[in-house]
C-alpha positions in Angstrom: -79.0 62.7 -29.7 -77.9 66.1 -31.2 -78.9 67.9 -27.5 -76.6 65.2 -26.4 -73.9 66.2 -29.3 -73.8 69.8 -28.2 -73.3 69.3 -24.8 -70.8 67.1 -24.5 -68.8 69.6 -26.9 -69.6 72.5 -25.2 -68.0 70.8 -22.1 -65.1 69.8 -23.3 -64.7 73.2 -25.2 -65.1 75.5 -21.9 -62.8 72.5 -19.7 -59.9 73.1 -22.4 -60.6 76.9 -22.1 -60.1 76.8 -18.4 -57.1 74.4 -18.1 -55.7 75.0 -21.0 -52.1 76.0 -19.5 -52.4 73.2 -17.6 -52.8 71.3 -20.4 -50.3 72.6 -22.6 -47.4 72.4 -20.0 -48.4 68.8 -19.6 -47.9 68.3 -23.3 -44.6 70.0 -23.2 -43.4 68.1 -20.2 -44.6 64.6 -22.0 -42.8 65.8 -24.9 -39.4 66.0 -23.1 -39.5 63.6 -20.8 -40.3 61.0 -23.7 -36.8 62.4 -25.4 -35.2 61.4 -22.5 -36.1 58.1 -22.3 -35.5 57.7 -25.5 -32.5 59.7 -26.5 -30.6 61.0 -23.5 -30.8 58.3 -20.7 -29.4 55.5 -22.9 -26.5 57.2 -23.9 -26.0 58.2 -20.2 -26.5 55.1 -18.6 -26.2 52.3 -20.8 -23.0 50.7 -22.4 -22.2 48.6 -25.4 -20.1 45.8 -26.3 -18.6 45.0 -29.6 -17.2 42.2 -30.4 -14.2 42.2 -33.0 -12.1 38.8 -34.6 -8.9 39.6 -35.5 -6.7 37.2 -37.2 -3.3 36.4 -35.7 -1.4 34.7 -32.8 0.2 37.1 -30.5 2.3 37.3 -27.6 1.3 40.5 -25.4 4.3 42.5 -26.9 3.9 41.5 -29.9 0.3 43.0 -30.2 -0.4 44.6 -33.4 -0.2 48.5 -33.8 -3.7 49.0 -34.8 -4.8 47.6 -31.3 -1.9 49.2 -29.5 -2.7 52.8 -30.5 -6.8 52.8 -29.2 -4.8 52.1 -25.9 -1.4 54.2 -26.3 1.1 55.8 -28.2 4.8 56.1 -28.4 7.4 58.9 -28.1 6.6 60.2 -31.9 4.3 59.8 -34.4 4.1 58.6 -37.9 2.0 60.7 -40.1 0.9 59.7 -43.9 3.9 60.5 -45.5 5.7 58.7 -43.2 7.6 61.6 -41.5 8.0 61.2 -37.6 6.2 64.4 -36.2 5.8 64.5 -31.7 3.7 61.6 -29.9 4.3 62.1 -25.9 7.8 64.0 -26.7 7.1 67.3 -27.7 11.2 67.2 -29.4 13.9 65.4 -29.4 17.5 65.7 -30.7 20.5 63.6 -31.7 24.0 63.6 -31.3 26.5 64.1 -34.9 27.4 60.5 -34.6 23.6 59.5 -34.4 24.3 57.1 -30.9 22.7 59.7 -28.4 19.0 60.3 -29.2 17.5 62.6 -26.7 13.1 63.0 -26.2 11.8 65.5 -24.3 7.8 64.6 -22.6 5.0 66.9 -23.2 3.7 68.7 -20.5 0.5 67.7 -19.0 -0.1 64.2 -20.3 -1.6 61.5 -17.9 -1.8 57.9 -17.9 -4.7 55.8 -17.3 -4.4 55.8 -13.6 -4.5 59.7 -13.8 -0.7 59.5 -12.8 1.4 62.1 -14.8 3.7 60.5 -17.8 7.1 60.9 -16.5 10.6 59.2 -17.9 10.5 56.8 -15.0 7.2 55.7 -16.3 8.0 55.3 -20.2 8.4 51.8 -20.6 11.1 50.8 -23.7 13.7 48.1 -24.0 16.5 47.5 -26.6 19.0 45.3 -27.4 22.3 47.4 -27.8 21.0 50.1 -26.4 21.6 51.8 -22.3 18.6 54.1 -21.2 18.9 56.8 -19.1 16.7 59.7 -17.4 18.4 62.8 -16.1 14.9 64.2 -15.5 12.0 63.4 -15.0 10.9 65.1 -18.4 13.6 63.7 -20.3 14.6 60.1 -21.5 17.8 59.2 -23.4 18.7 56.3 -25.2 22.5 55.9 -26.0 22.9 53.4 -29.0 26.0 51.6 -29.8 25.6 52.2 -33.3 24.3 55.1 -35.5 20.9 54.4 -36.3 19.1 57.5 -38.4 15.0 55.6 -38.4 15.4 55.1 -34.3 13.0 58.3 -34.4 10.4 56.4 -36.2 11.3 53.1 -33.6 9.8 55.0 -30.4 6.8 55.7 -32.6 5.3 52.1 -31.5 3.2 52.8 -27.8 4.7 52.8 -24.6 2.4 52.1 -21.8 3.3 52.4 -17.7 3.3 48.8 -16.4 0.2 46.9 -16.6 -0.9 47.9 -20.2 -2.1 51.8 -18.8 -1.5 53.9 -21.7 -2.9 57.4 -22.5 -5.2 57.1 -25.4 -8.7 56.7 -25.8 -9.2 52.9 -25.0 -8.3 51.4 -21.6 -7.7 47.3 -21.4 -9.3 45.9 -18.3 -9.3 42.5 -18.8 -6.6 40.0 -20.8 -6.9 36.5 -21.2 -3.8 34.5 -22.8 -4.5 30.7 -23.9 -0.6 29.7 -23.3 1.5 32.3 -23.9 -0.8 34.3 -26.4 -3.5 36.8 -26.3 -6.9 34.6 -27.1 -8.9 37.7 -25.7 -8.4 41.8 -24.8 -11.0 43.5 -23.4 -11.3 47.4 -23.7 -13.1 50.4 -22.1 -13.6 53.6 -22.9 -14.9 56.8 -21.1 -18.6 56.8 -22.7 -18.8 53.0 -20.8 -18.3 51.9 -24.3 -16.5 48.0 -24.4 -14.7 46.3 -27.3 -13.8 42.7 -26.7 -11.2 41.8 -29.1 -10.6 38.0 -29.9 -7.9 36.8 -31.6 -7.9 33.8 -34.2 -5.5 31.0 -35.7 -6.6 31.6 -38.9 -9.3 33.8 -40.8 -10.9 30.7 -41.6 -11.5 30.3 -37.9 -12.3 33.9 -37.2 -15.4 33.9 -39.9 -16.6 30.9 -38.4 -17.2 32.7 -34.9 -18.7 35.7 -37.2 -21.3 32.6 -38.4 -21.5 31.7 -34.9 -22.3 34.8 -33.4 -19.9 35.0 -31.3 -18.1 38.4 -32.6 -20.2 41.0 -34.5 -17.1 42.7 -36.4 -13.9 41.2 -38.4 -11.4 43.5 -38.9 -8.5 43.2 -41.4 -9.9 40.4 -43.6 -8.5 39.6 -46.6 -11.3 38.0 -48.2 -14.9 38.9 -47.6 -17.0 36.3 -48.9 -19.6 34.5 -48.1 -20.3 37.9 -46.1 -20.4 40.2 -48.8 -23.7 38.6 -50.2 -25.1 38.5 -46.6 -28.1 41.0 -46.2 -27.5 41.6 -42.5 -23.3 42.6 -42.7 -21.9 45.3 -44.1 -18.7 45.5 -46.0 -15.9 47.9 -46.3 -13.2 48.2 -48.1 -9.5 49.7 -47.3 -6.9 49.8 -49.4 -3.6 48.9 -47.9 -0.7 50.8 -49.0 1.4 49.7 -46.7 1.0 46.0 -47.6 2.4 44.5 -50.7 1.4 41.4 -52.5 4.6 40.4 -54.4 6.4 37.1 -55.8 9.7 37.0 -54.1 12.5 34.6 -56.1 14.7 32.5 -54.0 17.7 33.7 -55.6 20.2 30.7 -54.5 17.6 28.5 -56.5 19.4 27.5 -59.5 16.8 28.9 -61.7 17.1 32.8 -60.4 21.0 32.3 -59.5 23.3 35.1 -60.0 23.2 38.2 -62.9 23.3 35.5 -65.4 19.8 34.7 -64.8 18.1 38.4 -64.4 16.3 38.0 -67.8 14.3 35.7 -66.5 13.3 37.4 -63.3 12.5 40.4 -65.8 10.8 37.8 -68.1 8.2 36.9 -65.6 7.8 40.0 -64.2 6.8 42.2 -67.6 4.4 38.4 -68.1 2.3 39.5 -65.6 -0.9 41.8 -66.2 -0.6 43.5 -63.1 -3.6 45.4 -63.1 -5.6 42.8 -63.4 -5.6 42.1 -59.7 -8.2 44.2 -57.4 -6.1 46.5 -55.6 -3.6 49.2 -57.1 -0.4 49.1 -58.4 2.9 48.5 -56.5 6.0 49.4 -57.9 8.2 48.6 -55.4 9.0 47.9 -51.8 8.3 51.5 -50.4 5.0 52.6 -49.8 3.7 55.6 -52.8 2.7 57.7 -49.3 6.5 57.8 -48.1 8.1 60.5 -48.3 11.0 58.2 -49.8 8.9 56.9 -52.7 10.5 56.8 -56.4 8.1 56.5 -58.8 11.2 56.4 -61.8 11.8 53.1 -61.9 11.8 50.1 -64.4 7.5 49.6 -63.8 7.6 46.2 -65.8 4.2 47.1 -67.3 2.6 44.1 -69.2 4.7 43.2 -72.7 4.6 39.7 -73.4 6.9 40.4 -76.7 9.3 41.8 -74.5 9.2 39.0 -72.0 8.9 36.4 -74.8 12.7 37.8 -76.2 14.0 37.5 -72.9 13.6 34.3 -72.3 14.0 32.8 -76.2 17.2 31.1 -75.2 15.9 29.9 -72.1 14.2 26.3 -72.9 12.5 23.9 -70.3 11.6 26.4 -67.3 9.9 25.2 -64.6 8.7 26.8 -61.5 7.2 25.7 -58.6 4.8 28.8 -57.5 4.6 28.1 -53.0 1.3 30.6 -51.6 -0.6 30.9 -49.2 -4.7 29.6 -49.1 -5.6 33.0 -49.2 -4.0 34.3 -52.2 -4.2 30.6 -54.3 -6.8 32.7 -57.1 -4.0 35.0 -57.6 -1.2 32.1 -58.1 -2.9 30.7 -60.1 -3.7 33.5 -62.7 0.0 34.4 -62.8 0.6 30.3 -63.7 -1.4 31.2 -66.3 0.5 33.7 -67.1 3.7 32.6 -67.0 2.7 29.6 -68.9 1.8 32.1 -72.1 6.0 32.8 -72.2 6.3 29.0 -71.9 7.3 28.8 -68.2 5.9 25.7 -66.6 4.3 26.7 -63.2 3.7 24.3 -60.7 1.2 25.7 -57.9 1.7 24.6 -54.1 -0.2 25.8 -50.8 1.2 26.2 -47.4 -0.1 27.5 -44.2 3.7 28.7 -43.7 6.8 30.1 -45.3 8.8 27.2 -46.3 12.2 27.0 -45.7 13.2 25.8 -49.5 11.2 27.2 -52.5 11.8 28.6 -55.7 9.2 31.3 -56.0 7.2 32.6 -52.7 3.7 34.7 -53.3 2.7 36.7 -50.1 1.6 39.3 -48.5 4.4 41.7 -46.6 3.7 44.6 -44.7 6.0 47.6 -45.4 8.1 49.3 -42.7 7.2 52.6 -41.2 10.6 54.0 -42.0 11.8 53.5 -45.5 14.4 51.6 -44.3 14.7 47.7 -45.5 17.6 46.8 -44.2 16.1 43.5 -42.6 14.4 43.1 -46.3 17.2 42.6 -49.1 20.7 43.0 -47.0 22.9 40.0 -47.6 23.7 39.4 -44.1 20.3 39.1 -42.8 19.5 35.6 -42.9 16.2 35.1 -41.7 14.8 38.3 -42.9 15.8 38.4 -46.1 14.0 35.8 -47.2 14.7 36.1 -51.5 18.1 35.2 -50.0 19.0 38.6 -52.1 22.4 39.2 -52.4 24.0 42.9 -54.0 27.3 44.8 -53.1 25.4 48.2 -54.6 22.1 47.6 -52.7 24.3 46.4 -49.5 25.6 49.8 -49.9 22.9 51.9 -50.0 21.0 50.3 -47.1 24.0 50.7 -44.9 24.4 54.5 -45.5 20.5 54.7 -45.3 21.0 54.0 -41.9 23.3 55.8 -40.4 22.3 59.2 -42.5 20.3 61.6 -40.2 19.7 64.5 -42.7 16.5 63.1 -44.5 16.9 65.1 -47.6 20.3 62.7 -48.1 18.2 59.7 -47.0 16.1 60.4 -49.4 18.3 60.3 -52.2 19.6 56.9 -51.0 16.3 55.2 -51.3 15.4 56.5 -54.9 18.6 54.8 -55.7 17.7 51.8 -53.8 14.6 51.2 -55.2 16.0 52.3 -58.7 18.4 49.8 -58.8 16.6 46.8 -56.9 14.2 47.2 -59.4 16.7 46.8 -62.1 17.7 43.5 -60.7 14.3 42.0 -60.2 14.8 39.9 -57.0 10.9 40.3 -56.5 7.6 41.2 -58.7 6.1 43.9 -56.8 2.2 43.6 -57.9 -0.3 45.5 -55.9 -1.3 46.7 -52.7 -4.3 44.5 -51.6 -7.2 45.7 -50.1 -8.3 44.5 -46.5 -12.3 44.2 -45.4 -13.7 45.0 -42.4 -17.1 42.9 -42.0 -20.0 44.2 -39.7 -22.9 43.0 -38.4 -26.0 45.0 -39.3 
């Protein structure tokens, strides 16, 4: 057996001697061709879907920005701060009288198709507003009105016709369900897809995350039952440039008129604001604008001081209108409203209602610090505090037809300044939004 032993070794021992280049090239080819079966031929050859919910019901240009830009983008850009900085014009100028507003294209840009981006191609359409192209680098947009944010208006993507835009994402397939989007479909040039589905109601988009039948929900606002799901993953983004706020109908009797700012203030200062999860808001302009005032009446929590505004005001009551979505938060400011001895009746609706006295919600803050559409008296179905203010009327006017942005900027620290003062709204926090991934 130990003859047997020694031979056997001393075979293999003088057949690895002879062949052992052989051998050790065949190791090292093993070795790489393993690594790219297993590394380098699946990110060659194969591609991968995701699917995303998003909640919302949209016409086709009415798609939100966050899908827009994978696919496009617009004259300018908006960074951080909220300055306009060049998108696919490289510069632009305006006239004194802020009508004529003149972009010039970057060189070298392509769209989809591999076609060059051209003024002829730049798709945009305004009301009020004659386009013209005196070359094919250069697109001009004569307003009928002096408009100082219409730099920040071309920031929303253009796209040549049929949805080809120039960014990183390409849609190859939309299907409507009426006349909205139910389903976009998206390529990219690592043969990447992302099918984006689109949902009534987040209610309805978690129930096709239960379902399987998308794998990501983006934007929600409330994360559970997810968030104590072993196989999802949760994260968080603060939005500053959403704010959860109470607006006051101010043609209900109860928040009429000057006369009855006390108790605007009242129930503002009632409120323990940073309580709720998500930080602060101190009014209507995002803290990352270059426009922001953060000197202004911050109605931190004071119950004394809300109690002495309101001691001559006896038999309050308030009916509290809110969404599903934000009914805990209603109901904790009841609570506290009821500690001043304000009545608060709470009320859920899927929509805004046309008559109510107080309105919680969700708003998403403009690009440009511009409100105009907001809090100016004559705009009816924006304005939906049914605000009303010579001095705030004013400022928003001048806001908008002042091109130097130094002197904007001054305007809007006033406007905020004094629309604080007046407490048409109570400006709480800016929420956080989840996006919700399957493992």
């Amino acid at each position: 057996m130990r003859i047997r032993f020694r031979y056997w070794f001393r075979l293999i021992g003088a057949f690895l001697v002879r062949f052992r280049v052989v051998l050790f090239a065949s190791v090292v080819f093993g070795l790489l061709f393993f690594a790219f079966l297993t590394y380098i031929m699946p990110r060659a050859f194969s591609s991968s879907t995701e699917y995303v919910g998003v909640t919302g019901r949209y016409r086709t240009d009415e798609l939100p920005v966050s899908i827009l830009s994978l696919v496009g983008e617009g004259l300018t850009k908006i960074s951080e701060d909220g300055s306009v900085v060049p998108g696919l014009a490289e510069s632009w100028e305006t006239s004194e009288d802020g009508k004529v507003w003149t972009f010039h294209l970057a060189l070298g840009r392509s769209w989809h198709d591999k076609s060059p981006v051209t003024a002829s191609t730049i798709q945009y359409s305004y009301e009020d507003t004659t386009i013209e192209r005196p070359d094919e680098k250069t697109v001009r947009f004569i307003l009928n009105s002096p408009f100082s944010p219409f730099a920040a208006v071309v920031s929303r993507p253009t796209f040549k016709r049929g949805l080809l835009g120039t960014g990183e994402w390409k849609v190859t397939a939309v299907k409507l369900a009426s006349q909205y989007v139910e389903r976009i479909t998206l390529k990219n040039d690592k043969n990447q897809k992302r099918i984006i589905r689109f949902f009534p109601t987040e209610e309805g988009t978690k129930n096709a995350y239960m379902l399987g039948e998308i794998d990501t929900i983006a934007d929600a606002i409330d994360p559970a039952p997810f968030d104590s799901w072993v196989n999802s993953e949760i994260y968080e983004h603060v939005r500053r440039d959403r704010i959860v706020a109470v607006f006051f109908n101010n043609e209900a009797e109860a928040f009429k008129g000057p006369g009855n700012k006390p108790l605007r203030q009242a129930l503002s200062y009632a409120i323990e604001k940073n309580q709720f999860k998500g930080p602060r808001a101190l009014g209507p302009i995002s803290p990352e604008s270059w426009a922001y005032n953060p000197l202004v009446k911050d109605y931190a929590y004071d119950l004394e001081r809300a109690r002495e505004l309101v001691k001559d005001i006896s038999g309050v009551e308030i009916n509290l209108t809110t969404t599903p979505s934000l009914l805990p938060v209603a109901e904790t400011i009841a609570n506290s409203w009821k500690e001043i001895g304000v009545t608060t009746n709470v009320q859920v609706v899927s929509v805004l209602p046309e008559d109510f006295q107080a309105f919680l919600a969700i708003y998403d803050i403009p690009r440009d610090p511009d409100q105009y559409a907001f809090w100016h008296t004559t705009q009816t179905s924006t304005n939906i505090s049914n605000y009303s203010n010579p001095r705030i009327d004013k400022l928003l006017e001048d806001g908008r037809v002042t091109l130097n942005q130094e002197e904007r900027k001054k305007i809007y620290l006033d406007f905020q300044r004094f629309l604080l003062e007046d407490a048409p709204a109570v400006f709480l926090y800016h929420p956080i939004s989840f996006e919700i991934h399957r493992k």
